[in-house]
C-alpha positions as YAML, in Angstrom:
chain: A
units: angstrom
residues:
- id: 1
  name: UNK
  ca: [26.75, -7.51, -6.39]
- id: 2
  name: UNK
  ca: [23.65, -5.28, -6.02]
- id: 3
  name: UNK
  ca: [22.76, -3.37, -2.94]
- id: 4
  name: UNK
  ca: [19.91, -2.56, -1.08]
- id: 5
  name: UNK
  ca: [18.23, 0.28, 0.92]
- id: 6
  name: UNK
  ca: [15.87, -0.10, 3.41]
- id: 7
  name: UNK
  ca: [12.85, 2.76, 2.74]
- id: 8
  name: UNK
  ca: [11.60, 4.13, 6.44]
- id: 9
  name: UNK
  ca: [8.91, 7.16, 6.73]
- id: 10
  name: UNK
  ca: [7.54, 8.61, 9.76]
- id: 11
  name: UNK
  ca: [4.80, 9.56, 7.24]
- id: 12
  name: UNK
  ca: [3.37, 5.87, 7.13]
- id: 13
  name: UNK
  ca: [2.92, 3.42, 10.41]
- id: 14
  name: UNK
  ca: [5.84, 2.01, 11.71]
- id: 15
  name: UNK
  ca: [6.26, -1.56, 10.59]
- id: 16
  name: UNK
  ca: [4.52, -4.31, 13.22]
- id: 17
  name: UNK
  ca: [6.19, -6.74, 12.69]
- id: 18
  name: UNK
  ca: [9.91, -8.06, 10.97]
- id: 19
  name: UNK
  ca: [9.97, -6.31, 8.11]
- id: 20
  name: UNK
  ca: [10.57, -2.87, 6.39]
- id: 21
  name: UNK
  ca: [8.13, -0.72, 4.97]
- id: 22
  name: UNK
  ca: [10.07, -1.18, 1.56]
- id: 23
  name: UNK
  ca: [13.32, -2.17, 0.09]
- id: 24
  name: UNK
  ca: [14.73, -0.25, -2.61]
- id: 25
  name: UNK
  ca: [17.02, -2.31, -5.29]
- id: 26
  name: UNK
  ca: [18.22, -2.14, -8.89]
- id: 27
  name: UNK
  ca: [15.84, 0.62, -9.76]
- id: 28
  name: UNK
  ca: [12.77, -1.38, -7.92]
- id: 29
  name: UNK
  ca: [10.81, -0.34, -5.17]
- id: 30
  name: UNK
  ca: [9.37, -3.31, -3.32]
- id: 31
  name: UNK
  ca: [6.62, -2.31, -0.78]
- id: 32
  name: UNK
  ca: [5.00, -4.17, 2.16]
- id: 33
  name: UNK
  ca: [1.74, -4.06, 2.70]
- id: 34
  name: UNK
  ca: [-0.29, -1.26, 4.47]
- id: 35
  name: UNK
  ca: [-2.81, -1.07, 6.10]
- id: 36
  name: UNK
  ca: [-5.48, 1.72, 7.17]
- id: 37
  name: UNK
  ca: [-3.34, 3.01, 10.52]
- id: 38
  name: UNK
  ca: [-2.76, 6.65, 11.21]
- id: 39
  name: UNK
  ca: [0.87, 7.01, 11.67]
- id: 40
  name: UNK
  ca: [0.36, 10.19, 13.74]
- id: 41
  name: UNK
  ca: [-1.59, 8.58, 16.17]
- id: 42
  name: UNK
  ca: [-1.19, 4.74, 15.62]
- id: 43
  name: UNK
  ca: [-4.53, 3.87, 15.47]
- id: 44
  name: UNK
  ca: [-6.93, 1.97, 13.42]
- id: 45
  name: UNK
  ca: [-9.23, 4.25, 10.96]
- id: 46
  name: UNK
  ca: [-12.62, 2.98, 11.50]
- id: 47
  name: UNK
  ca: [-14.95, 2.20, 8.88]
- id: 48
  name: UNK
  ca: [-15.79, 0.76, 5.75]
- id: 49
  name: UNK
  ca: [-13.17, -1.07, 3.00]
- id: 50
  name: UNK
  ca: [-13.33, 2.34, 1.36]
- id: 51
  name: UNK
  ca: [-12.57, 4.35, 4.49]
- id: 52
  name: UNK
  ca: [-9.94, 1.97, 5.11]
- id: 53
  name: UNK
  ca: [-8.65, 2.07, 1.83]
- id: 54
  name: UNK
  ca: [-8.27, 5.62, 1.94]
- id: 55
  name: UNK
  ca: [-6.07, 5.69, 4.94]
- id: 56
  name: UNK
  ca: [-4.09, 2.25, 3.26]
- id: 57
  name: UNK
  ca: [-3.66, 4.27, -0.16]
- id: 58
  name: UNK
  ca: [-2.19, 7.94, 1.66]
- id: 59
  name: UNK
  ca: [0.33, 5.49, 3.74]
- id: 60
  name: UNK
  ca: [1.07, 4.14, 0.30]
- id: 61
  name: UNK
  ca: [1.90, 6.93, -1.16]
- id: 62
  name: UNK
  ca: [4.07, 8.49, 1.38]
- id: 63
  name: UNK
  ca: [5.96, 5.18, 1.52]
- id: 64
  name: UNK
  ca: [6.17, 5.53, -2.46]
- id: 65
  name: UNK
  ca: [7.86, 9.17, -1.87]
- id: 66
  name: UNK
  ca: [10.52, 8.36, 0.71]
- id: 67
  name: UNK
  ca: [11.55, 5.41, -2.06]
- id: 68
  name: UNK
  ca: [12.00, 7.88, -4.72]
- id: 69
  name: UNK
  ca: [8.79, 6.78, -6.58]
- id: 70
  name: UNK
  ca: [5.28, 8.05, -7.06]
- id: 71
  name: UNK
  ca: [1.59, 6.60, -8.03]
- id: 72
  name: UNK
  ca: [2.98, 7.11, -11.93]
- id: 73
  name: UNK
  ca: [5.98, 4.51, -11.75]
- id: 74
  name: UNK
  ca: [3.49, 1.72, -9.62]
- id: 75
  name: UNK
  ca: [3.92, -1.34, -11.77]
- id: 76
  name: UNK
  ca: [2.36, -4.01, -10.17]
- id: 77
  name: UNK
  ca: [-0.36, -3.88, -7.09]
- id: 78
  name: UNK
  ca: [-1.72, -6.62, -4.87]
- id: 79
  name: UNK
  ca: [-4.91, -6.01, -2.99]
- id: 80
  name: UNK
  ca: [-5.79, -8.21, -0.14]
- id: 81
  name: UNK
  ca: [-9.61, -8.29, 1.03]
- id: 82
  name: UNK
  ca: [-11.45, -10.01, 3.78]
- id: 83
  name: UNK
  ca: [-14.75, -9.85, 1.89]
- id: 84
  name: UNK
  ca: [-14.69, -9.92, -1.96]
- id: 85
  name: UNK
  ca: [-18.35, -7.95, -1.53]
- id: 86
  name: UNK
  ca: [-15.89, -4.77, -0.95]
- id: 87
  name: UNK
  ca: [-14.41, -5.13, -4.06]
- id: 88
  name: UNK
  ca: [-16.32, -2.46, -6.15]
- id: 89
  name: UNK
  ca: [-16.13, -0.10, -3.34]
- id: 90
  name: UNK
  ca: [-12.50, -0.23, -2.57]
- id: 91
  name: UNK
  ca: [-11.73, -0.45, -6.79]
- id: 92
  name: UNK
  ca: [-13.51, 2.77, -6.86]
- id: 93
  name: UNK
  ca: [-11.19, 4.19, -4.15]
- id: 94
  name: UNK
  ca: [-8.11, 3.06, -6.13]
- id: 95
  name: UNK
  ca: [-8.90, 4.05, -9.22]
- id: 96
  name: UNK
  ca: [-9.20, 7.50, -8.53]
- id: 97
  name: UNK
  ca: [-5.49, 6.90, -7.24]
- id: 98
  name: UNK
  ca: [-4.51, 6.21, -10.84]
- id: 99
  name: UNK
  ca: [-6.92, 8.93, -13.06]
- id: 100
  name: UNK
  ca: [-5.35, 10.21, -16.11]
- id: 101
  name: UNK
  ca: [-2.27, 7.81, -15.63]
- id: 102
  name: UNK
  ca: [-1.96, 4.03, -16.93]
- id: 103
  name: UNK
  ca: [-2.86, 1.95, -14.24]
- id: 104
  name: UNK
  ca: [-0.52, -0.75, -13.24]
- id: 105
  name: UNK
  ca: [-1.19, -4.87, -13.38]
- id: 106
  name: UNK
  ca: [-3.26, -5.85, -10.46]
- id: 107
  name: UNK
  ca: [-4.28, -8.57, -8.39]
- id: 108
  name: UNK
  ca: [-6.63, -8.67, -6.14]
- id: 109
  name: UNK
  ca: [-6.81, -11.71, -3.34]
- id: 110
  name: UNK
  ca: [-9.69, -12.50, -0.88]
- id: 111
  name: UNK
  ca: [-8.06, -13.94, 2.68]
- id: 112
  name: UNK
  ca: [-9.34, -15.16, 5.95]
- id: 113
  name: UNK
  ca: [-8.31, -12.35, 8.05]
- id: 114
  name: UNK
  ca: [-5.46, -9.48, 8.35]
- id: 115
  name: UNK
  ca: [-3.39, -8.07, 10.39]
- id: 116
  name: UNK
  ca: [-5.63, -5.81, 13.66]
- id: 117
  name: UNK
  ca: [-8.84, -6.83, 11.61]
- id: 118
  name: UNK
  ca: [-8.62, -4.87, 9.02]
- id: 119
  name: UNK
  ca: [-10.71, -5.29, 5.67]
- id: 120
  name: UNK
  ca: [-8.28, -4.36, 3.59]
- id: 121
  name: UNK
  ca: [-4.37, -4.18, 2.52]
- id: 122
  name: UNK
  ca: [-2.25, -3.33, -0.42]
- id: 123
  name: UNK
  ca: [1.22, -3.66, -1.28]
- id: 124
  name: UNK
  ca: [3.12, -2.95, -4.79]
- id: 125
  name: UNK
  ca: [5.96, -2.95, -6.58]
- id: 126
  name: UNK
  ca: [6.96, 0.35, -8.33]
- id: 127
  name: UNK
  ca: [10.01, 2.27, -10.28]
- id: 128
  name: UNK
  ca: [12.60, 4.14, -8.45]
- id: 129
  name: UNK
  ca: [14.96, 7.22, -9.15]
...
């Protein structure tokens, strides 16, 4: 039987709902969503999808770290947007998460709304030590 950790960080925002910011298991690093909230202050970032994405991307990434991963083992990303007119902005954002490394599959999914009316979240699905 396999176990599981749960991954917690006071580096990203404290889950708002039922659910962990990721689950670590055989070697995978499965992590919810985020989306553009300072976890110092717990507040929105204002702005534009790129702003946003920004903020999304950093809690990401420190989310990534507690689980013993980084932006080079990412294997699979989902994007969420509110507007698909974003989408060139916020790819721009994410790609220069991934320069000079091979970037991982993708999909990216336009949806009615998100969570505090955001424009943007991402979640992925990475390698873990």
């Amino acid at each position: 039987m396999s176990t599981r950790e749960i991954i917690a960080t006071d580096d990203a925002p404290a889950a708002i709902g039922a659910y962990s910011q990721a689950v670590k298991a055989q070697g995978l690093l499965f992590c919810s969503g985020q989306i553009a909230i300072d976890p110092r202050t717990g507040e929105l970032v204002t702005g534009d999808a790129a702003s946003q994405t920004e903020r999304v991307l950093h809690n990401l990434g420190a989310v990534l770290r507690a689980g013993g991963s980084g932006w080079d083992k990412v294997l699979r990303v989902t994007i969420f947007l509110v507007d698909m007119a974003d989408f060139a902005s916020v790819d721009a954002v994410y790609a220069r998460r991934f320069e000079g490394l091979a970037p991982p599959a993708r999909a990216t999914v336009a949806v009615k709304e998100l969570p505090r009316g955001v424009s943007v979240e991402i979640s992925c699905v990475a390698l873990a030590d």
